[in-house]
C-alpha positions as CSV (number, residue, x, y, z in Angstrom):
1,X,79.5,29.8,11.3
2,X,78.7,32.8,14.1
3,X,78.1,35.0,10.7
4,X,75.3,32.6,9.5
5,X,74.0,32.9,12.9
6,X,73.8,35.9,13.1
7,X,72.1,36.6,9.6
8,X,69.3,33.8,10.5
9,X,69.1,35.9,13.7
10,X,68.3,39.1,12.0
11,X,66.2,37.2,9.0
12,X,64.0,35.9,11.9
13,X,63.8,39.1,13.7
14,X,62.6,40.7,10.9
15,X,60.3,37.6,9.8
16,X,58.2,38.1,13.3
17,X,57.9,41.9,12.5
18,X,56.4,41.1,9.5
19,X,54.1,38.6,11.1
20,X,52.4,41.3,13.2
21,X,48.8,41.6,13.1
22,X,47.1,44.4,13.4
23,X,43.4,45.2,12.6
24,X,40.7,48.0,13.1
25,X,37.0,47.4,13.9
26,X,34.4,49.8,13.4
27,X,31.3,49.4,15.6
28,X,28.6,51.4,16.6
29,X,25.1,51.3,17.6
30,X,21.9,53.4,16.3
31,X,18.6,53.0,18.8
32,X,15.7,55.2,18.1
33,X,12.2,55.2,19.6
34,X,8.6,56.6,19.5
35,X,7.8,57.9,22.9
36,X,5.4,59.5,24.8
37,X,5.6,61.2,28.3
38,X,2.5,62.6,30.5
39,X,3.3,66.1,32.7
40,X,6.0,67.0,30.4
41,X,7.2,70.5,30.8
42,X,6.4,73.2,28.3
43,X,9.0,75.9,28.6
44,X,7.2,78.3,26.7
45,X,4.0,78.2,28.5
46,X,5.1,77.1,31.8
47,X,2.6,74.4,32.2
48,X,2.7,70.7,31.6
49,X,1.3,68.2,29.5
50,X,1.4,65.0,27.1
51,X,4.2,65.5,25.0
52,X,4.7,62.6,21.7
53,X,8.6,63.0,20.1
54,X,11.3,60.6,18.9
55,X,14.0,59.9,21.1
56,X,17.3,59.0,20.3
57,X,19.0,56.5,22.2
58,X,16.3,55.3,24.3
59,X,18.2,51.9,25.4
60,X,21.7,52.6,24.7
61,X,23.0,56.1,23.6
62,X,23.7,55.8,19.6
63,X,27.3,56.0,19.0
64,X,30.0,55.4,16.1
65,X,33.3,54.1,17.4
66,X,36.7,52.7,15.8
67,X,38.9,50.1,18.0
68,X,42.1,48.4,17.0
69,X,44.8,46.1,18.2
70,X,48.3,45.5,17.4
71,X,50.2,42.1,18.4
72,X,53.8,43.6,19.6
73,X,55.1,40.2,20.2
74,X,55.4,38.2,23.5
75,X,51.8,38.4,24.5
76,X,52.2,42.4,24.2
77,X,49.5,44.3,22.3
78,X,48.8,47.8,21.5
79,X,44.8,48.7,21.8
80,X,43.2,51.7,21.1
81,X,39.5,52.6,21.2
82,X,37.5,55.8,20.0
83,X,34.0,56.2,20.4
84,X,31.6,59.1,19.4
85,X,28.2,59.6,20.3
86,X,24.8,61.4,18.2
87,X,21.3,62.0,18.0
88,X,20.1,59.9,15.6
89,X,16.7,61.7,15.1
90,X,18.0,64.6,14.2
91,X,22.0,63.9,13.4
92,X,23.8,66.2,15.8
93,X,26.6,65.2,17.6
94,X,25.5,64.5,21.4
95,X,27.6,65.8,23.9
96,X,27.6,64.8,27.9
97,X,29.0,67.7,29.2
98,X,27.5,71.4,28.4
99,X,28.0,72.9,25.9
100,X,30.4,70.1,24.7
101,X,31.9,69.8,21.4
102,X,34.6,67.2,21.7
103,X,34.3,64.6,18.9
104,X,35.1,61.4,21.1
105,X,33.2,62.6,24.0
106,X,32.0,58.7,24.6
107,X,35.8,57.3,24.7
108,X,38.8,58.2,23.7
109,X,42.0,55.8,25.0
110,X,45.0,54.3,24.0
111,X,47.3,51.6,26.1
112,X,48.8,48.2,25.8
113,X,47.4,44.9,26.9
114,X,48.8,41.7,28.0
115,X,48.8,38.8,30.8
116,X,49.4,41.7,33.0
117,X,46.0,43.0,32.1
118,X,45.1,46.0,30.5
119,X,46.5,49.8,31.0
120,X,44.3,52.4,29.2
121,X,45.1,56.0,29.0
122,X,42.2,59.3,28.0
123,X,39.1,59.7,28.4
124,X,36.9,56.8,29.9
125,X,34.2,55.3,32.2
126,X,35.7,54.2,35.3
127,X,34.4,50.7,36.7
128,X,31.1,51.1,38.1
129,X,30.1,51.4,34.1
130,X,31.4,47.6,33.5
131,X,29.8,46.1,37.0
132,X,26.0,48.0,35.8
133,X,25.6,44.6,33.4
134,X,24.5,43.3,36.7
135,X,21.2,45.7,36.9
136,X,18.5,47.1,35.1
137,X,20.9,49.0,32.8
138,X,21.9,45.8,31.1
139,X,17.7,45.8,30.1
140,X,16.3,49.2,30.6
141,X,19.3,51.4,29.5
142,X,18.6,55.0,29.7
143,X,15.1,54.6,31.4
144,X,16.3,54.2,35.0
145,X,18.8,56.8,34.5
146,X,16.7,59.5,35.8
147,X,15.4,58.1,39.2
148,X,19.1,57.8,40.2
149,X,21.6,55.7,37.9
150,X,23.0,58.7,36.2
151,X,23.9,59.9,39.6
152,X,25.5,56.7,40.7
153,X,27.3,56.6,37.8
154,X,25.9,53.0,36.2
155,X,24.6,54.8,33.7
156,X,28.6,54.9,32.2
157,X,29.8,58.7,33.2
158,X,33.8,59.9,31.8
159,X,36.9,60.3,33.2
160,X,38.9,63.0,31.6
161,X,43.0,62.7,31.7
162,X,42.3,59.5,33.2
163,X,44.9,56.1,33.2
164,X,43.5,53.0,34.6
165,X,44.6,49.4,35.2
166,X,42.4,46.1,34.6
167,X,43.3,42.8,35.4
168,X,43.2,39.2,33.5
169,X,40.1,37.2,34.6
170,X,41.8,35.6,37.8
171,X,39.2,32.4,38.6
172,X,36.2,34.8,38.1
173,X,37.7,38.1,39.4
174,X,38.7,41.1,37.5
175,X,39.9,44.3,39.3
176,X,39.9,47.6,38.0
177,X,42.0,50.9,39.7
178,X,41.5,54.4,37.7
179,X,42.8,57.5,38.6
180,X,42.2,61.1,37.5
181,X,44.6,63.9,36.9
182,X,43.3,67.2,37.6
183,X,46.1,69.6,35.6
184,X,46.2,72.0,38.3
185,X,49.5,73.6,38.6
186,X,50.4,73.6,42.1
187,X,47.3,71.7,43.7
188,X,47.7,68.0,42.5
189,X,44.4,67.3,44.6
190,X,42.4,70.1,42.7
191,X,40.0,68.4,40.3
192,X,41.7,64.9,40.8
193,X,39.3,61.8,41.1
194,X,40.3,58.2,41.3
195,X,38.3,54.6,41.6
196,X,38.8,51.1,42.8
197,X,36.3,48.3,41.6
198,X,36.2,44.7,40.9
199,X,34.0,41.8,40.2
200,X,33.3,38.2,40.4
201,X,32.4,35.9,37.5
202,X,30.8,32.1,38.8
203,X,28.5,30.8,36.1
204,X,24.7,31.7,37.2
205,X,26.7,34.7,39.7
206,X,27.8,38.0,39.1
207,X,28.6,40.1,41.8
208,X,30.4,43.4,41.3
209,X,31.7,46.9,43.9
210,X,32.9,49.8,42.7
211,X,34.2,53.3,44.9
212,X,34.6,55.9,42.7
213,X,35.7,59.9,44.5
214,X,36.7,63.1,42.9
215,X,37.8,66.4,44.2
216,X,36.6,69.6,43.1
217,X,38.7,71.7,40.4
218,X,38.9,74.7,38.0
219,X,38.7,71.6,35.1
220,X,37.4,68.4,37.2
221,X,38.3,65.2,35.5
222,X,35.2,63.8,36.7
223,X,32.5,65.0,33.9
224,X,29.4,64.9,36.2
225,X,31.5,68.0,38.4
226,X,29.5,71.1,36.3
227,X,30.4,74.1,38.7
228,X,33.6,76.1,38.4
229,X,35.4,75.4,42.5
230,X,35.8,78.5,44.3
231,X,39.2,78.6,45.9
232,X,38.8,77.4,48.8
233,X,36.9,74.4,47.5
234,X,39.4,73.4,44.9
235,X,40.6,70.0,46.2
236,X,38.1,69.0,48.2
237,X,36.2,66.1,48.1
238,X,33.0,66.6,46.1
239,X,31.8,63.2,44.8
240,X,32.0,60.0,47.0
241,X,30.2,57.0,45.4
242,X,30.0,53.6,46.1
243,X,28.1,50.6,44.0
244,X,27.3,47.1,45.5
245,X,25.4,44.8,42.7
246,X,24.7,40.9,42.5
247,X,22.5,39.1,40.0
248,X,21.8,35.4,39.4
249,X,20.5,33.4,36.6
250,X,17.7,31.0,37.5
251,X,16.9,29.1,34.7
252,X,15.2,31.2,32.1
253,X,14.9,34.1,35.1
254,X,18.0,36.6,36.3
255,X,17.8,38.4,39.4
256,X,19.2,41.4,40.8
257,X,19.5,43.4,43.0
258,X,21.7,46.5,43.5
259,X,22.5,49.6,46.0
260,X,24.6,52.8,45.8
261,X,25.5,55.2,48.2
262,X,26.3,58.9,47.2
263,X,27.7,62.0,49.3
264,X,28.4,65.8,47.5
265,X,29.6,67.0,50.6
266,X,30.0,70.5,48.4
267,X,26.3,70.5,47.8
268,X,25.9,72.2,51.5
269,X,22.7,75.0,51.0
270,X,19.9,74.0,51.9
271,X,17.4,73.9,49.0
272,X,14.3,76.5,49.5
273,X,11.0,74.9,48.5
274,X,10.3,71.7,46.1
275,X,11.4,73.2,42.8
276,X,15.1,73.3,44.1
277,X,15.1,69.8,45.8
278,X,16.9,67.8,42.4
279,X,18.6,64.8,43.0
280,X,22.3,66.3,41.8
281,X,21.5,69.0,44.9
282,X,21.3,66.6,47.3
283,X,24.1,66.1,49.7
284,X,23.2,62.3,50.3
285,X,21.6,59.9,48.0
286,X,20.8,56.5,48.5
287,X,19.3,53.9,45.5
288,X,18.3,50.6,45.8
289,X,17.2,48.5,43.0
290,X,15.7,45.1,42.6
291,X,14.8,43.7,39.1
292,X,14.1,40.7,36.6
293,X,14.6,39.5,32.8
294,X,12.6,36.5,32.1
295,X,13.7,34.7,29.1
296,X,10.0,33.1,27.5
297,X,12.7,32.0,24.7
298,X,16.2,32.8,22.8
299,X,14.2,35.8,20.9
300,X,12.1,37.0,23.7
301,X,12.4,38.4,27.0
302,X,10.1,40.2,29.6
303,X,11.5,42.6,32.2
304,X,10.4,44.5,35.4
305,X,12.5,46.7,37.7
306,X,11.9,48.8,40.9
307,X,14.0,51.6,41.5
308,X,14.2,53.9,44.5
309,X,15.9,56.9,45.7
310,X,16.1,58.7,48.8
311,X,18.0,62.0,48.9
312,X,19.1,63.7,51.7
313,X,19.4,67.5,51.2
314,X,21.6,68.6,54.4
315,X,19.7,66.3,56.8
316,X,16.7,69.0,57.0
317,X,15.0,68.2,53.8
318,X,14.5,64.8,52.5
319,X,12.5,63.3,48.9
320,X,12.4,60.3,47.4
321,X,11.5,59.0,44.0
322,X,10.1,55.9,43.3
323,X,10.1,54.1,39.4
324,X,8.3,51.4,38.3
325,X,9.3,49.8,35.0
326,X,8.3,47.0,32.8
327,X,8.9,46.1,29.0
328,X,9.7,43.5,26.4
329,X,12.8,42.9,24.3
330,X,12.7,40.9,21.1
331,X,15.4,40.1,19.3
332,X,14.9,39.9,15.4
333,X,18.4,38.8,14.7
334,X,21.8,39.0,16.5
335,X,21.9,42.8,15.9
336,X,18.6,44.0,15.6
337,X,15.6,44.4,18.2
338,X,12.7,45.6,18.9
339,X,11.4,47.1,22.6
340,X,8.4,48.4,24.2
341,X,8.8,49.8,28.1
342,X,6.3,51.2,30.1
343,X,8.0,53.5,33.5
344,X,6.2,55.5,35.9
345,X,8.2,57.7,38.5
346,X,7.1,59.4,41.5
347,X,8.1,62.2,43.5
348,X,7.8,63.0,47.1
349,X,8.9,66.2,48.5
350,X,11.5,66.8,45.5
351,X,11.5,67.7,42.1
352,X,10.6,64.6,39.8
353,X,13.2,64.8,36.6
354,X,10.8,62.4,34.5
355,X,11.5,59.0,32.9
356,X,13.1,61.0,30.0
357,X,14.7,63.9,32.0
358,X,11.0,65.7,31.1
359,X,10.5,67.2,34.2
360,X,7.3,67.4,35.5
361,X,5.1,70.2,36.9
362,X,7.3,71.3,39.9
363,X,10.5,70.6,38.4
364,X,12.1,72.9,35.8
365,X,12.1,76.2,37.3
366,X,10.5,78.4,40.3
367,X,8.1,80.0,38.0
368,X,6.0,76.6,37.2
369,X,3.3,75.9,38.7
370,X,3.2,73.4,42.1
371,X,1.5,70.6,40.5
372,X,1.4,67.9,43.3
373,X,2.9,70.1,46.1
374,X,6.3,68.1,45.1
375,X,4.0,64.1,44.6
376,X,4.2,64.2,41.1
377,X,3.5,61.5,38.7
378,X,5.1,60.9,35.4
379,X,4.4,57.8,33.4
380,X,6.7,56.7,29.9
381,X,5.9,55.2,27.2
382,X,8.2,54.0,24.7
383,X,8.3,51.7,21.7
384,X,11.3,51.4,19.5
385,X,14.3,49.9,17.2
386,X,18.0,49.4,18.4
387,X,20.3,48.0,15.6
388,X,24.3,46.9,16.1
389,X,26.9,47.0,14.0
């Protein structure tokens, strides 16, 4: 009797291996668009002027990806998730960091998932990426990166040698904690970065806060760290950002509204005249946002946003920029749609990157000419085709 016990026990064991499931998406997206810019910079003349060019990833970065899950039993599950990016308009690979030639540069993790949560292991976004479906980056993409989302990392920046932790939905609220490893043999501090974030879920609401800091390294794990750390900055704090969003669904309408603070406390010279006041060499950056989608029906929507920045550049110096952006989204199907924005951004006293990272007259280098005095104008115009898969 115990022997037929214990061969149903072993038949069993072996009947809920083979039950496993497993299975392997692949996903991507491929968004291209006509656009034109005014007071683009010509490198070659060292002027500005209209510039008209196809732009990959206009809305959301085109990318190719691969994700998978494997039920261990138990509520246990093995996840895994990698995720390339490219130029679609002319097929290269496109790379975040310079000079980059990492295949998976967009994600690269592997972990386990359960009722515990979720714990994720490589290279990834940290939380302020998930909480920026509460602004315009849920609508606008990449067009209010410029004027101060990719600083404030909504815009989705990576996490190298990163783990992090998410929680289960718990009545609305999911928490996230990340933490960076900076590989530096006896300096643990040196390039490290870590994040706390969470956000609540309550039908029409959606409010989100995210805290994200990294220390400066020889090999940061935080991507958007370009410079090599002296010595006697390796360790310290360079990048101290915080996120506070909120949006709310009125009828056809959602609001929002958003604001970041970012300090570089590393970013301590004082920038000499207008072409060296960028926004990633300020030492202080504020951004608020406030912003709309308007539903007219299931296939259409309309959408404004204002977006401003004020940077501090070691209390001395100050700009701001200023953005302006409008458009239309229409859905032809479930995966396909088409868009049309319109974005104008100004700069006072500082160096305006353009809608499209075209920087205008007194922006790329020392040697262009002061168009503006440091008030320039850029306006966007784009009109293109995002397809999911």
């Amino acid at each position: 009797m115990k022997k037929s016990l214990l061969a149903l026990a072993v038949l069993g064991a072996f009947a809920g291996a083979a039950q496993a499931q497993s299975s392997v998406t692949i996903y991507g997206i491929v968004d291209t668009g006509l656009v034109y810019t005014s007071k683009a910079v010509n490198t070659s003349t060292l002027g500005t002027g209209s510039k008209f060019g196809v732009n990959s990833g206009v809305i959301q970065g085109s990318r190719i990806g691969f994700k998978g899950v494997e039920d261990l039993g138990g509520g246990l599950s093995a996840v895994f998730q990698l995720e390339t990016g490219f130029n679609n308009d002319n097929g290269a690979l496109n790379g975040q960091d310079p000079g980059a030639t990492n295949l998976f540069r967009r994600k690269s993790v592997v972990g386990l998932s359960g009722g515990f949560g979720s714990v994720l292991v490589g290279r990834q976004t940290d939380f302020a990426d998930t909480i920026s479906a509460y602004t315009s980056v849920n609508d606008f993409g990449g067009v209010t990166g410029a004027v101060g989302h990719n600083l404030n990392r909504l815009e989705g920046t990576r996490t190298n040698n990163s783990i992090s932790y998410t929680t289960n939905s718990l009545s609305g609220f999911t928490g996230n904690l990340i933490y960076g490893f900076g590989e530096t043999a006896g300096k643990t501090s040196a390039g490290q970065s870590f994040g706390i974030g969470g956000k609540y879920d309550n039908g029409p609401l959606g409010l989100g806060i995210n805290y994200y800091q990294s220390k400066q390294g020889s090999t940061p794990s935080d991507t958007s760290l370009l410079s090599t750390a002296t010595a006697a900055q390796a360790g310290n704090s360079a990048y101290k950002g915080l996120n506070v969003v909120a949006s709310y669904q009125f009828g056809p309408a959602r609001v929002y509204g958003n604001y970041s603070r970012v300090k570089q406390d590393l970013n301590t010279t004082t920038p000499t005249g207008v072409n060296a006041k960028t926004l990633s060499a300020a030492n202080k950056a504020d951004i608020y946002e406030i912003g709309t989608a308007y539903s007219l029906n299931p296939s259409l929507k309309l959408l404004g946003a204002v977006t401003h920045t004020r940077a501090d550049f070691n209390s001395s110096n100050k700009g701001k920029l200023t953005q302006i952006s409008l458009g239309t989204d229409y859905w032809l199907s479930k995966r396909t749609d088409l868009y049309a924005f319109v974005a104008n951004i100004r700069a006072t006293d500082m160096t305006n990157p353009g809608v499209f990272g075209d920087a205008t007259g007194t922006a790329a280098t020392t040697a262009l000419p002061a168009i503006g005095n440091g008030t320039d104008s850029q306006t966007a115009v784009a009109v293109g085709i995002r397809h999911k898969f």
